[in-house]
C-alpha positions as CSV (number, residue, x, y, z in Angstrom):
1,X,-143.1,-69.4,-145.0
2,X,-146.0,-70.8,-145.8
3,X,-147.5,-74.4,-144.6
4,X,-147.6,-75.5,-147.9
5,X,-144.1,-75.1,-148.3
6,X,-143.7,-76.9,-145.1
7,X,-145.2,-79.5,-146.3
8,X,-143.6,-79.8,-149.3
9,X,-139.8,-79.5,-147.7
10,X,-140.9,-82.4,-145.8
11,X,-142.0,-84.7,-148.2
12,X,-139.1,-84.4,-150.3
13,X,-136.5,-84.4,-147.0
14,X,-138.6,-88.0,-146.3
15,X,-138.3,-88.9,-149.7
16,X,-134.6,-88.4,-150.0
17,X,-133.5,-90.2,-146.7
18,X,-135.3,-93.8,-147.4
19,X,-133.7,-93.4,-151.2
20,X,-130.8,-95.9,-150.0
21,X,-133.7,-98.6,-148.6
22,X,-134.9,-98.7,-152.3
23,X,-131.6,-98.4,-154.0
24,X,-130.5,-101.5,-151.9
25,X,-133.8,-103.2,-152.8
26,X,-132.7,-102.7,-156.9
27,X,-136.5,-101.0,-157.2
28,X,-135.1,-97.8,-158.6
29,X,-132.9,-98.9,-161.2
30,X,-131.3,-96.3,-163.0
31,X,-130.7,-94.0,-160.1
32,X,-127.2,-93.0,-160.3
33,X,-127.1,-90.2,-157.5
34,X,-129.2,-88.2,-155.0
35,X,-128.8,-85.5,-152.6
36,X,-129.7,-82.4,-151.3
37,X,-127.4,-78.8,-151.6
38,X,-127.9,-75.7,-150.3
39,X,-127.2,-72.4,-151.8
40,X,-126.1,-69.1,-151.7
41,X,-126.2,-66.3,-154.6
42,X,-125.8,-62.9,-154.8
43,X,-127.6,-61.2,-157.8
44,X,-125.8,-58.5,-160.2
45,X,-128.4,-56.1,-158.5
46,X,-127.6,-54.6,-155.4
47,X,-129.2,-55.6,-152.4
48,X,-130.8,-59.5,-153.6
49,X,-129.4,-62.5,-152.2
50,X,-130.8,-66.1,-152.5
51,X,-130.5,-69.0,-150.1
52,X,-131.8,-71.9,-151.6
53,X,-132.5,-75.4,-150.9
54,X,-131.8,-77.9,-153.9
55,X,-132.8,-81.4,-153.3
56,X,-132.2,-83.7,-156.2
57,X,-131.9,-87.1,-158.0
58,X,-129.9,-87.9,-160.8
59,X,-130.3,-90.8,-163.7
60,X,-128.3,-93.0,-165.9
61,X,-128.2,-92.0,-169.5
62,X,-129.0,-94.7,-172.0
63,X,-125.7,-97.2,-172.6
64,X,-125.9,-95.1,-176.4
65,X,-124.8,-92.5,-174.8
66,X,-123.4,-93.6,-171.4
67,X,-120.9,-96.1,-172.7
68,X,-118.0,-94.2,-175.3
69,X,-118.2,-91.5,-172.3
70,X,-117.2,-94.6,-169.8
71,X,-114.3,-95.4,-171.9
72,X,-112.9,-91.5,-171.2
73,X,-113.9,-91.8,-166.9
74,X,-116.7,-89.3,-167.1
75,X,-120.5,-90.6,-166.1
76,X,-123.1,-88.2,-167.7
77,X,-126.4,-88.0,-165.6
78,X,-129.6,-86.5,-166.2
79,X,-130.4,-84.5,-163.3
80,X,-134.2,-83.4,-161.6
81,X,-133.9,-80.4,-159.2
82,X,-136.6,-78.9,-157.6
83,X,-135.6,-75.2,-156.2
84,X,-136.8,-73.6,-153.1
85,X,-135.2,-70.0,-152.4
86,X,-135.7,-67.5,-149.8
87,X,-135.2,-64.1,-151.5
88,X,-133.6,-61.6,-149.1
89,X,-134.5,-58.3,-150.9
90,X,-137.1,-55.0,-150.2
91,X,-139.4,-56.6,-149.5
92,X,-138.1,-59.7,-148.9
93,X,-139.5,-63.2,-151.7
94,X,-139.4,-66.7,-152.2
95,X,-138.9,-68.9,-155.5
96,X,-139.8,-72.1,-156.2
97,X,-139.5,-74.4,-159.0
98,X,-137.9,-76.9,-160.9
99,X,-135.2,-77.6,-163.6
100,X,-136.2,-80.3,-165.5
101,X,-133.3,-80.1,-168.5
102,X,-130.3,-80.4,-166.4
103,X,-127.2,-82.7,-167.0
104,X,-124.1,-83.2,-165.1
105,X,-120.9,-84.7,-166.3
106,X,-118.1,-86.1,-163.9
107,X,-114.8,-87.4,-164.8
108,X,-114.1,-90.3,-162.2
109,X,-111.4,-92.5,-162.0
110,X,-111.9,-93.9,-158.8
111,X,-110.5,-91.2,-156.7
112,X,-111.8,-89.3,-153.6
113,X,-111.5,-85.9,-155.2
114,X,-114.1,-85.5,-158.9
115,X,-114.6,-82.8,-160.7
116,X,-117.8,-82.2,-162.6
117,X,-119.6,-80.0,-165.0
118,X,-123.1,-79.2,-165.0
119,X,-126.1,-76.8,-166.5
120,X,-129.4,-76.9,-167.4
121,X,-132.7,-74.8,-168.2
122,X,-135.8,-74.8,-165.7
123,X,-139.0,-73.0,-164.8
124,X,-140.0,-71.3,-161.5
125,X,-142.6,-68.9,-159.7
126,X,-141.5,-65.9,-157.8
127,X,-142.5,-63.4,-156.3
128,X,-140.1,-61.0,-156.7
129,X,-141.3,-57.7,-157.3
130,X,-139.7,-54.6,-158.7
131,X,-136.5,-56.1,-160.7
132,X,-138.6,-55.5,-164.1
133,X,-139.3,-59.2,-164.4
134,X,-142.7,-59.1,-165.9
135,X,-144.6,-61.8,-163.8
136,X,-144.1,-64.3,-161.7
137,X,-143.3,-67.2,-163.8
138,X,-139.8,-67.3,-165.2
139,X,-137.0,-69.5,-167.2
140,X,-133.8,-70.3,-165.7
141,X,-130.5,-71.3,-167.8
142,X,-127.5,-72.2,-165.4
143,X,-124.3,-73.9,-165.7
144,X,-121.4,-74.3,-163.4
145,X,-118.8,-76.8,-162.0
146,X,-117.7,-78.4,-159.1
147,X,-115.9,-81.0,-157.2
148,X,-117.2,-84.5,-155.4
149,X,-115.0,-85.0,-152.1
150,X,-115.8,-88.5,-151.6
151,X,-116.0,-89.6,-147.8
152,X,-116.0,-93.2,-148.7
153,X,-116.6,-95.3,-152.3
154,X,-120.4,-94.1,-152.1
155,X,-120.7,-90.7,-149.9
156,X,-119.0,-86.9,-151.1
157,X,-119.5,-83.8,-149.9
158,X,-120.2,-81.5,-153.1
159,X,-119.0,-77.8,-153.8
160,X,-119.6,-76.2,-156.8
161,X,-120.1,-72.3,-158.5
162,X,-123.1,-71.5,-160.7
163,X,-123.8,-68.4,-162.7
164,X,-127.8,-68.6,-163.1
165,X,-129.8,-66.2,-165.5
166,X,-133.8,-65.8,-164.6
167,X,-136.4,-64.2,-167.1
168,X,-139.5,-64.8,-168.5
169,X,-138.3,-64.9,-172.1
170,X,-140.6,-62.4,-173.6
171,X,-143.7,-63.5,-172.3
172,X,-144.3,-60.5,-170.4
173,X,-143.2,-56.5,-171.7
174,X,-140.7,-56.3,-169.0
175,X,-137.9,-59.0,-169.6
176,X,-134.6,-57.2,-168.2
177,X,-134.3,-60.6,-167.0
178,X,-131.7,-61.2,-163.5
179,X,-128.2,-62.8,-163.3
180,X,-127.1,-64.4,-160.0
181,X,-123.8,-65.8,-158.9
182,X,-123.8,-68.5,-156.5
183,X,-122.1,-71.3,-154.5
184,X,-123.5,-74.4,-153.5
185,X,-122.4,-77.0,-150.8
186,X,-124.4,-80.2,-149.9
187,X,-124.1,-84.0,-149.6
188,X,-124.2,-86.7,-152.6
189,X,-124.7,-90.1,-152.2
190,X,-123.5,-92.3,-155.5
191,X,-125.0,-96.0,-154.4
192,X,-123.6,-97.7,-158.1
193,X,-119.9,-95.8,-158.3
């Protein structure tokens, strides 16, 4: 791993933990959730396997929007997720990058077990060589679902499946693009439920 990486991870593990100091201050309004999740995927390709770290931070939608879906229990968020993924292959790669077009939508009614929905597009860089990806800059579509497991009104562990398709969308001559099956686990923190 590289020290920029290290770097990075670090900034973004700082930013995450003093989250609840400015929630509590009412400085980030419009926060509804933030966390961090790890993954694991295996790819239809024999032999590639992801571990990934997914921090992220999740927004209200406008009341437009927000408030009919209120009326039904389910929250819709708009969600930011950088991606950093060790890629355990011959020879072994990383990924990074981020998915800036990602919603999740949760039907809550107050109880300690929610289920959500979620999916998305993003970009990313990898390194990957030798899969007949055609650079190093890709697209990613995903979608998936999972459930909340709330600890307490505010805390929940989160599982979830994804099904994840990389490629670089024609950009490059080779485009046989790479689908990846994974399962993520990590912690959620919901300061306004």
């Amino acid at each position: 791993m590289s020290i920029q990486f290290m770097l990075l991870m670090s900034a973004l593990l700082v930013l995450l933990q003093s989250a609840p100091a400015f929630a509590e201050e009412g400085e980030w309004r419009g926060i509804q959730s933030f966390g961090i999740r790890g993954l694991y995927g295996q790819s239809d390709r024999d032999n590639i396997t992801f571990n990934s770290l997914l921090p992220r931070v999740s927004l209200f939608l406008p009341p437009v929007i927000d408030q009919p879906l209120a009326d039904w229990h389910c929250q819709a968020e708009f969600v930011i997720e950088p991606i950093f993924s060790y890629i355990k292959n011959h020879p072994d790669a990383v990924e990074a990058g981020i998915n800036p077009i990602f919603f999740s939508l949760r039907y809550d009614v107050g109880q300690r077990l929610v289920p959500f929905f979620e999916g998305g597009e993003g970009v990313l860089y990898t390194d990957l060589s030798g899969e007949n990806l055609g650079g190093d800059f890709q697209f990613s579509s995903q979608a998936g679902g999972g459930v909340h497991w709330f600890l307490d009104r505010t805390t929940a562990l989160t599982v979830s499946y994804r099904i994840r398709h990389i490629s670089n969308a024609g950009i490059s001559q080779q485009n046989s693009g790479l689908n990846t099956n994974s399962v993520t686990f990590g912690l959620s923190f919901f300061p306004k439920r």
